[in-house]
C-alpha positions as CSV (number, residue, x, y, z in Angstrom):
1,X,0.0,0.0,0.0
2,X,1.0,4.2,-0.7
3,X,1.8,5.8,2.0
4,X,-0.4,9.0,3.4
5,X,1.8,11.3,1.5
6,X,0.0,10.4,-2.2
7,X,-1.6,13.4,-3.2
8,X,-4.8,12.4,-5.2
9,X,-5.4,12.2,-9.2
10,X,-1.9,14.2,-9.5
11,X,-0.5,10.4,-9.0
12,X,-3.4,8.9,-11.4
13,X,-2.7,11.0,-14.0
14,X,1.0,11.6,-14.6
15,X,2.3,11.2,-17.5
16,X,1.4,7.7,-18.9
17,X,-1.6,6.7,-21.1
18,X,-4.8,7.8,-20.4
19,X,-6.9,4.8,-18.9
20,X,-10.6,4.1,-20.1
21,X,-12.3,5.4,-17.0
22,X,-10.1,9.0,-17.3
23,X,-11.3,9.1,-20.9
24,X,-14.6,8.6,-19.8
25,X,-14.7,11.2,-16.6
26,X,-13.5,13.3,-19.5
27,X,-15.7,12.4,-21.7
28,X,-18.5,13.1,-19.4
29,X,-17.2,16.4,-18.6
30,X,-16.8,17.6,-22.7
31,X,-20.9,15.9,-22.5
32,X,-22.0,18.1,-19.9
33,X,-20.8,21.0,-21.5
34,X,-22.3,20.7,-24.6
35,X,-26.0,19.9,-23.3
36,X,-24.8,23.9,-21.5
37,X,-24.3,25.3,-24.5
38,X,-27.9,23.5,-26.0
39,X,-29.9,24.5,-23.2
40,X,-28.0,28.2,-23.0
41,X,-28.3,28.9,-27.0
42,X,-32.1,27.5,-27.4
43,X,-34.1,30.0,-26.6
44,X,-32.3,31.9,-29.2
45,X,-33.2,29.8,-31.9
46,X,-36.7,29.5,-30.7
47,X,-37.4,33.5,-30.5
48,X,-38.8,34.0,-33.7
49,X,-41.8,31.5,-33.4
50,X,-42.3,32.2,-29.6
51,X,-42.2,36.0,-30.4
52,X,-45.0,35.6,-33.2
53,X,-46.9,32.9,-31.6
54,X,-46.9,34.7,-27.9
55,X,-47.1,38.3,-29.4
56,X,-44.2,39.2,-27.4
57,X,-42.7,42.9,-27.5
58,X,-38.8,42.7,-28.1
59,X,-38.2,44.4,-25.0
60,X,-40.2,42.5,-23.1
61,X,-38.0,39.1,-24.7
62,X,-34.7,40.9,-23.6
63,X,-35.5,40.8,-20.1
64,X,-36.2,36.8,-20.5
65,X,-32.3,36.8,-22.5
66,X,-31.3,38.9,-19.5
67,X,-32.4,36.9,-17.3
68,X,-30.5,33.9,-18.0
69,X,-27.0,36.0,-17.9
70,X,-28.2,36.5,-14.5
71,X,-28.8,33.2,-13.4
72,X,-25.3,32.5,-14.8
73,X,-23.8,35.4,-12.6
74,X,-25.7,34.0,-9.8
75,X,-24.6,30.2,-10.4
76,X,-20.9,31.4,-10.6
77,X,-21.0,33.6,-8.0
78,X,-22.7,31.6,-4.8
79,X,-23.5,28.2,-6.7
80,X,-20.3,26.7,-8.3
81,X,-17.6,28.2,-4.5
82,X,-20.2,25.1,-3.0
83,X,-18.6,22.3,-4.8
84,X,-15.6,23.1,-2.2
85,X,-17.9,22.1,0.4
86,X,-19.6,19.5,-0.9
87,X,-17.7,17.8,-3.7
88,X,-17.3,18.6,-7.6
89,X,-19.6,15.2,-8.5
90,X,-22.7,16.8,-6.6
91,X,-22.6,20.5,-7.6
92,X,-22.2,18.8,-11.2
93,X,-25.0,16.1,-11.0
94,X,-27.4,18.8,-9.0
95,X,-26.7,21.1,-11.9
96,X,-27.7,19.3,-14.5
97,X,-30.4,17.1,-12.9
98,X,-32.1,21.0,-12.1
99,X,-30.9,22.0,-15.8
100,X,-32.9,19.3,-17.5
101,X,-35.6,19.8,-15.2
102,X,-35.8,23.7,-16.2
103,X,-35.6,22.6,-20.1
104,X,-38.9,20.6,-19.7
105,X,-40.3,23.6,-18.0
106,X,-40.1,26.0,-20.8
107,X,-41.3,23.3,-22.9
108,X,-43.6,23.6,-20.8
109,X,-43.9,27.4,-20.3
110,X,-47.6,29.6,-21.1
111,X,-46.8,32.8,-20.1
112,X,-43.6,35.0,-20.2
113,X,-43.0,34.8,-16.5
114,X,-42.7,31.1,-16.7
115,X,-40.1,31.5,-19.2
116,X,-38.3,33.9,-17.6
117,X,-37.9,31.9,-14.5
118,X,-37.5,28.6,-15.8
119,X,-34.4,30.8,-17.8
120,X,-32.9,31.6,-14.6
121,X,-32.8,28.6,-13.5
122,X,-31.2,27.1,-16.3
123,X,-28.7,29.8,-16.6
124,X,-27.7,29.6,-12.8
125,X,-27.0,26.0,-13.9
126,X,-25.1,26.0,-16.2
127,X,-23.3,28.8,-14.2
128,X,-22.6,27.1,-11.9
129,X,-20.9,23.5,-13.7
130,X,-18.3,25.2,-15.7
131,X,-15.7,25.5,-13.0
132,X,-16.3,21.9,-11.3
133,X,-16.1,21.1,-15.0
134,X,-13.3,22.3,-15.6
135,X,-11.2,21.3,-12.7
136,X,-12.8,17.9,-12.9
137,X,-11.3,17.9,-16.6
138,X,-7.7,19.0,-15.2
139,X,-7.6,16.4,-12.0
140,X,-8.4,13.3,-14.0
141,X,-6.3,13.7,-17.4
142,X,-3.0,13.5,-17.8
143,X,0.2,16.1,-18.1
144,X,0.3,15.8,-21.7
145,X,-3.4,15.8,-22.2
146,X,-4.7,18.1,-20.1
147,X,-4.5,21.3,-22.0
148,X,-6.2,19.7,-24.9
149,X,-9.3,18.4,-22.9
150,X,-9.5,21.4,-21.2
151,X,-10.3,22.9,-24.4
152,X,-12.4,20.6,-25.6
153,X,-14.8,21.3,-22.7
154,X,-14.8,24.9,-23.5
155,X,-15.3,24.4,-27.0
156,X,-18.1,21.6,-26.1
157,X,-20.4,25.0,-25.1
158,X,-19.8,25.5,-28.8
159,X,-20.7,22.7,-30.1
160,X,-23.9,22.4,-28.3
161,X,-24.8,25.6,-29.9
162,X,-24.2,24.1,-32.9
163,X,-26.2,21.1,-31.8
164,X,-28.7,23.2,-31.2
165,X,-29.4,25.1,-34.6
166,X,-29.4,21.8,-36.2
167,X,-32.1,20.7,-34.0
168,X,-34.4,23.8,-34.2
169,X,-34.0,24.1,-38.3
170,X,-35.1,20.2,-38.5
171,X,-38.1,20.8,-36.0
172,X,-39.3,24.5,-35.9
173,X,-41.0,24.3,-39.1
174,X,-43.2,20.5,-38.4
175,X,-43.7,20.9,-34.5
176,X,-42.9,24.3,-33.4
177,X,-40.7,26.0,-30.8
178,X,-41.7,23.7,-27.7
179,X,-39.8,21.2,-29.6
180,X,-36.4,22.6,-29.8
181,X,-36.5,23.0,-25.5
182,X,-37.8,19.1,-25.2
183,X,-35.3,18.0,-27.5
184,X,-32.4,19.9,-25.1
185,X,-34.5,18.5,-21.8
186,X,-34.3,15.1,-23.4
187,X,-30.3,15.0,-24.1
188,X,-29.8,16.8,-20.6
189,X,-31.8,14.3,-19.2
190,X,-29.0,11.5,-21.0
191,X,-26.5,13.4,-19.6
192,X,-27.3,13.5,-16.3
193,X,-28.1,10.2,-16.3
194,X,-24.6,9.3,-17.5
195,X,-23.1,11.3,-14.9
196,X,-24.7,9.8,-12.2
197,X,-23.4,6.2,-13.2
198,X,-20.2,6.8,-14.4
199,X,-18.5,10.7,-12.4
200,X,-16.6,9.7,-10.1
201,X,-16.1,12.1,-6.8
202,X,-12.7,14.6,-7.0
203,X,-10.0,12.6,-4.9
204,X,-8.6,16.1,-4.1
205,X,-12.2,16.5,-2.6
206,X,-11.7,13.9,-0.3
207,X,-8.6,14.1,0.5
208,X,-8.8,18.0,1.5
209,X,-12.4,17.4,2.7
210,X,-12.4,13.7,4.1
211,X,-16.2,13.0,4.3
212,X,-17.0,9.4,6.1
213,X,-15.8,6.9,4.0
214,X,-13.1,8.7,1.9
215,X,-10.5,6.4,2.4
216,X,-12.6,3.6,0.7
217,X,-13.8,5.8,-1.7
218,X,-10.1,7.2,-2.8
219,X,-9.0,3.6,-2.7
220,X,-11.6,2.4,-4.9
221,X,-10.8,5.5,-7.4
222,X,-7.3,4.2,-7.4
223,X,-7.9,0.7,-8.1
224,X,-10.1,1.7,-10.4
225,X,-7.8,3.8,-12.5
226,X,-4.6,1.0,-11.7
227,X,-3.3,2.9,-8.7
228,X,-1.7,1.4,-5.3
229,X,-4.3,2.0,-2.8
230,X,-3.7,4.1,0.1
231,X,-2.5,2.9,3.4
232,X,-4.3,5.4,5.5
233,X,-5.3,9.5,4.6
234,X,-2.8,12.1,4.5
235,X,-3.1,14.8,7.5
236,X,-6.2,17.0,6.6
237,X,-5.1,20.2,5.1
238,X,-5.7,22.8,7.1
239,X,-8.7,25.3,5.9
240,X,-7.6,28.4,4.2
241,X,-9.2,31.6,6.0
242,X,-10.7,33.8,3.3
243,X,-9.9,37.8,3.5
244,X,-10.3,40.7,1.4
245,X,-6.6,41.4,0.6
246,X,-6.5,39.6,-2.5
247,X,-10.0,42.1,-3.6
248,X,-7.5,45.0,-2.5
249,X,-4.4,43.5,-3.8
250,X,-6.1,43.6,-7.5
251,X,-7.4,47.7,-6.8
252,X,-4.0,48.9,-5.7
253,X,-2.7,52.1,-7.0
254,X,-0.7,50.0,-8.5
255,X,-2.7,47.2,-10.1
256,X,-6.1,49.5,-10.5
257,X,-6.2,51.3,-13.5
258,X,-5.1,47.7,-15.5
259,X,-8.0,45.9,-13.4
260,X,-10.4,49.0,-14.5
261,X,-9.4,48.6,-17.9
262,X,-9.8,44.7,-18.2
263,X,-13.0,44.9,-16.6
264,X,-14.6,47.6,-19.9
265,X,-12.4,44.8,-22.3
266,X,-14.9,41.8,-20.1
267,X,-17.9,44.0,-19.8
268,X,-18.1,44.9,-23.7
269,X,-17.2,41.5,-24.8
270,X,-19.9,40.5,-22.9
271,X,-22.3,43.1,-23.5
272,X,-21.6,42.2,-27.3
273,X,-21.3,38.4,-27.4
274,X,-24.5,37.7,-25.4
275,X,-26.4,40.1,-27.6
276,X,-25.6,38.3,-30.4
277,X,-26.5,34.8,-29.0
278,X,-30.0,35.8,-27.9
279,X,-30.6,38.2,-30.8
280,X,-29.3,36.9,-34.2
281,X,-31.8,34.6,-35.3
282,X,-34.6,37.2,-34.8
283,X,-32.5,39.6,-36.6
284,X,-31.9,37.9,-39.6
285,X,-35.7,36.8,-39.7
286,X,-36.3,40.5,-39.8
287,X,-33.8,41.0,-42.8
288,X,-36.0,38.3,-44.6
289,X,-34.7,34.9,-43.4
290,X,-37.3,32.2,-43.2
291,X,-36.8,30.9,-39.6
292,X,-35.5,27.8,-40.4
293,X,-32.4,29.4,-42.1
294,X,-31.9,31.9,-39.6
295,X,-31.5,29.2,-37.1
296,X,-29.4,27.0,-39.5
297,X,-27.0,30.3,-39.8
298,X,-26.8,29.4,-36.1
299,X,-24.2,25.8,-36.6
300,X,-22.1,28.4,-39.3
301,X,-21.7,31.2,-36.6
302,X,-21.1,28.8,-33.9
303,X,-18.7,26.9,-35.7
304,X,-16.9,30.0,-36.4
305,X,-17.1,30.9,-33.0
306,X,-15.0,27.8,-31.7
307,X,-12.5,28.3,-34.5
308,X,-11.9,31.8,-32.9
309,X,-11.4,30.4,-29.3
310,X,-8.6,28.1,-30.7
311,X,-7.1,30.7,-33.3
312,X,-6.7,33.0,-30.7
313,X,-4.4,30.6,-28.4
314,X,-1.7,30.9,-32.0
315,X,-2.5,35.0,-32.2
316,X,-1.4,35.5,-29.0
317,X,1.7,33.0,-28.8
318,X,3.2,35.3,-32.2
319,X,1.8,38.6,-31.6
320,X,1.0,38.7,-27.4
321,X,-2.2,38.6,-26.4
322,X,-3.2,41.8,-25.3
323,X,-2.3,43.5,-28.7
324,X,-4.5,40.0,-30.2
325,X,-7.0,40.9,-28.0
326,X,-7.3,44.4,-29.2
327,X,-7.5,43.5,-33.1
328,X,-10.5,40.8,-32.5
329,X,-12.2,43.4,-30.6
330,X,-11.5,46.0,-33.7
331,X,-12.4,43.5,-36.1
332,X,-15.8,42.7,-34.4
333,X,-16.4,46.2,-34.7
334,X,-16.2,46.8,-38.2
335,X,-17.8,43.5,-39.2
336,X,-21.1,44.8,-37.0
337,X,-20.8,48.1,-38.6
338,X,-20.6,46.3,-41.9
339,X,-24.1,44.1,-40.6
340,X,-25.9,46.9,-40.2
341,X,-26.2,48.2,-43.5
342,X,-26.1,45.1,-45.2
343,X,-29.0,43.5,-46.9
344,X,-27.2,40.8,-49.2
345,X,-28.5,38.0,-47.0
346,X,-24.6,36.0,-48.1
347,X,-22.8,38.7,-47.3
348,X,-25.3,39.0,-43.5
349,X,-24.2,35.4,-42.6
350,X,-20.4,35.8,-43.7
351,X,-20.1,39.1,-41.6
352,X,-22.6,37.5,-38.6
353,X,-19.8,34.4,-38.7
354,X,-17.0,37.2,-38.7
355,X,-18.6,38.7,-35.5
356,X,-18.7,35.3,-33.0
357,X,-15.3,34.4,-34.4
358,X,-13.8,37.8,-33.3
359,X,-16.1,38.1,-30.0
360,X,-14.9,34.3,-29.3
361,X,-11.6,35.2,-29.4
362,X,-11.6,37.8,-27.7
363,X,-12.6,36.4,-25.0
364,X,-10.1,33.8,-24.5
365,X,-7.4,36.6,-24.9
366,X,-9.1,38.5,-22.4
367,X,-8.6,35.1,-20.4
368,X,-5.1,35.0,-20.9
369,X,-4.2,38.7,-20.7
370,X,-5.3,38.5,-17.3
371,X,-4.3,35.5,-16.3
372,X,-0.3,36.7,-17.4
373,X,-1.0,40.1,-15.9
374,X,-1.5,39.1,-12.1
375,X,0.6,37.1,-9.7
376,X,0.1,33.8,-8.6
377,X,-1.6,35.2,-5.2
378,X,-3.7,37.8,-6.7
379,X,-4.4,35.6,-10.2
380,X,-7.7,33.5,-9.0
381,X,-9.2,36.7,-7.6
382,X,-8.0,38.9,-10.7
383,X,-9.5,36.6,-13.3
384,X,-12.6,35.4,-11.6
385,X,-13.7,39.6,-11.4
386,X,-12.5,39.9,-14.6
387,X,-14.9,37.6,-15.5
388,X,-17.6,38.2,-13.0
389,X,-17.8,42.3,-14.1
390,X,-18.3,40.9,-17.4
391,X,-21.4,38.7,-16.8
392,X,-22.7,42.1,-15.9
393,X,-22.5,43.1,-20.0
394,X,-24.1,39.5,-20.4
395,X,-26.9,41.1,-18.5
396,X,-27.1,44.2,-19.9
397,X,-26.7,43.1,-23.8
398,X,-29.3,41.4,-24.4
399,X,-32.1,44.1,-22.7
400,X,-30.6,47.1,-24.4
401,X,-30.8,45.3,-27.9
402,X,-34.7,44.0,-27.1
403,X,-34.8,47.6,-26.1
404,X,-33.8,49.2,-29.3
405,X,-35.3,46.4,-31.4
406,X,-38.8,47.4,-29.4
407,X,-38.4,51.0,-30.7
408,X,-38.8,49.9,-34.3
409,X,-35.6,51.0,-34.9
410,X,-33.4,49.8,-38.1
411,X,-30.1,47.4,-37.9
412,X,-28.5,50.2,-39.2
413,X,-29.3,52.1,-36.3
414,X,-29.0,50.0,-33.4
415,X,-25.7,47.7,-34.3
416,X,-23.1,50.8,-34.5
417,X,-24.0,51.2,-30.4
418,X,-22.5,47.4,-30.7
419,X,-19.5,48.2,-32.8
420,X,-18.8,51.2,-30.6
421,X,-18.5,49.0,-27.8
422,X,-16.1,46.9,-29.2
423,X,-14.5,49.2,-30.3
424,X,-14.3,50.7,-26.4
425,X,-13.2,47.3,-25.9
426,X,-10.2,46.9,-28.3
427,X,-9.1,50.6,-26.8
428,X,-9.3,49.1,-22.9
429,X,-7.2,46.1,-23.6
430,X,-4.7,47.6,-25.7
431,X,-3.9,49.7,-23.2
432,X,-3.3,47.4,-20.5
433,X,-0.3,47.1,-22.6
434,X,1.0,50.3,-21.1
435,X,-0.1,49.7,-17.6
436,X,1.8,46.5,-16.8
437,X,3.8,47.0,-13.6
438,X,7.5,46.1,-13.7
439,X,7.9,43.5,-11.3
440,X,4.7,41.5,-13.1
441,X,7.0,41.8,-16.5
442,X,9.7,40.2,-14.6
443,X,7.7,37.5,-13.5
444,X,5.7,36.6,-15.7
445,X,7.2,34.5,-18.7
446,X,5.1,35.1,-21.1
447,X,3.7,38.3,-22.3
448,X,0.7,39.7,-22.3
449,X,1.1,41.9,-25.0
């Protein structure tokens, strides 16, 4: 038998061949993401049926998109920190069991306020799984691997956008928008069903934690996955007091005005990308799409979207990504510019793919520019508000849009707001370039810009 001193799935993993149960916990992982980005991306696809059927105003809609970006905030802010308490495995099978669950209610939905609360709900959800996801993702692969199926998680949001517009173009037209939210509810409901056979808990979880029985169940992992069982638990680690000097740390005169100006870089992507997502199908059907090819424009855009997430990981290795950063968000801004007065219904799904592949991007450089610009104390804190000011855009985008769409107002009036934000946005980032403090240049080894 190991002795106490194993550490968990850093032992599992190392650097040999993945085994079939770590493909699988990955697998699962990659799974539950894309059902996130079905269930996030649906109601989107369903807008312009719902919106004709119900008689809905546009402003009235943006508050039910809002409100999904809210239940996200709320998810990520006081949902997902519970998995530290209670284990990665049931913040991620609560998640989606109550994801699935909210699905079949706005099948289910008559009335506006039923949508909008069933949207919360499914938006806290699936803000809440991405970081037990995600650190799932990293415990159980392998050095070599890791990286890569970290990714793939990410990008699975993607792909179950994709998943989606395939699914509403194939059924809006022969059994209407309830369809497209059953269909989601039905593959949550496969994934969560999956996940409860097959996740396994986080042996980091138990060993920091050490509910009863963790010694058996890290044991059990380990023979599972071909590992020497442990002898007995290491010491408990002792429990980390939480302060407010990491909060300060990040607004010091000397860290502030780059925090300020990767919060407007994170708050206008936001703002922008979240727009889009609820938006774009009912903005195409008003340029004369039939709503089956709106929503078809959907798998184009989102597939655009993860190429931009992995294009910008090579942007930033040759160019830094700050600077990166900057062009994407420039480059979203002319190509919504360019949306608004176009009427060529090619050249509206070429230019509506040109605008998630720069937003995507973005984003991820946003990740990483942040990431490289604070220290290893300050870093989880840094990013996570980075992040968190953001979701506040994700809020906001959507109403304003509904808002502006309500007021009868033309594309060509209401997407140069949306341009000017990026371009805010480009401005913000590129000057964090500029702002960098000397001793995080020294210690950082890569640059951010």
């Amino acid at each position: 038998m190991a002795g106490p001193s194993t550490s968990g799935m850093k032992s599992i993993g190392q650097d040999g061949p993945l085994t079939f149960w770590q493909i699988v916990v990955v697998a699962l992982c990659v799974l539950a993401n894309v059902s996130d980005g079905l269930d996030t991306t649906s109601l989107a696809y369903a807008a312009p049926a719902l919106l004709r059927e119900w008689n809905i105003a546009p402003s009235a809609f943006g508050i039910v998109l809002s409100a999904g970006a809210f239940g996200m905030l709320v998810g990520a802010i006081f949902v997902a920190p519970q998995a530290d308490k209670v284990g990665r495995r049931t913040v991620i099978l609560a998640a989606t069991t109550v994801s699935a669950l909210g699905m079949f209610g706005l099948a289910a939905s008559q009335n506006i306020v039923q949508l909008m609360i069933f949207r919360f709900i499914v938006g806290s959800c699936v803000g809440a799984l991405l970081p037990s996801l995600s650190i799932m993702v990293v415990e159980f692969s392998n050095e070599k691997r890791g990286n890569l199926f970290l990714a793939l998680v990410h990008i699975g949001f993607a792909i179950g956008a994709i998943l989606g517009a395939a699914i509403g173009a194939m059924v809006i037209d022969d059994y209407g928008w309830r369809a497209i939210f059953l269909s989601a509810a039905i593959i949550g409901s496969i994934t969560c069903i999956a996940c409860w056979v097959a996740l396994p808990e986080s042996v980091n979880f138990l060993i920091a934690r050490q509910p009863p029985n963790a010694l058996e169940r890290i044991n059990k992992l380990r023979e599972r996955f071909g590992q020497t069982p442990l002898a007995e638990l290491p010491p408990k680690p002792q429990a980390k007091v939480r302060t407010f000097s990491t909060v300060a740390a990040i607004l010091s005169p000397l860290l502030i005005r780059t925090t300020l100006l990767l919060w407007v870089a994170s708050f206008m992507r936001f703002f922008i990308s979240y727009f889009l997502t609820g938006w774009k199908p009912q903005v195409l059907v008003m340029a004369g799409f039939a709503d089956r090819a709106a929503i078809a424009v959907g798998m184009a855009t989102s597939a655009a979207a993860s190429v931009g997430v992995l294009c910008m990981g090579l942007f930033a290795a040759r160019i830094g990504a700050a600077r990166a950063t900057g062009i994407m968000l420039a480059s979203c801004g002319v190509a919504l510019l360019c949306f608004g007065f176009t009427e060529a219904p090619i050249p509206l799904v070429l230019l509506a793919a040109a605008c998630m592949f720069t937003i995507e991007a973005a984003f991820t450089g946003i990740l990483i520019t942040s990431t490289r610009f604070y220290s290893v104390e300050n870093r989880s804190t840094g990013v996570g508000f980075t992040v968190g000011i953001g979701r506040i855009g994700a809020i906001i985008g959507p109403y304003v849009g509904g808002a502006l769409i309500g007021m009868g107002l033309d594309r060509s009036s209401y997407f140069p707001v949306y341009a000017s934000a990026a371009i805010i946005g480009a401005v913000a980032i590129v000057a964090t370039m500029y702002r960098r403090p000397p001793e995080a240049r020294e210690s950082q080894p890569v640059s951010a810009h």
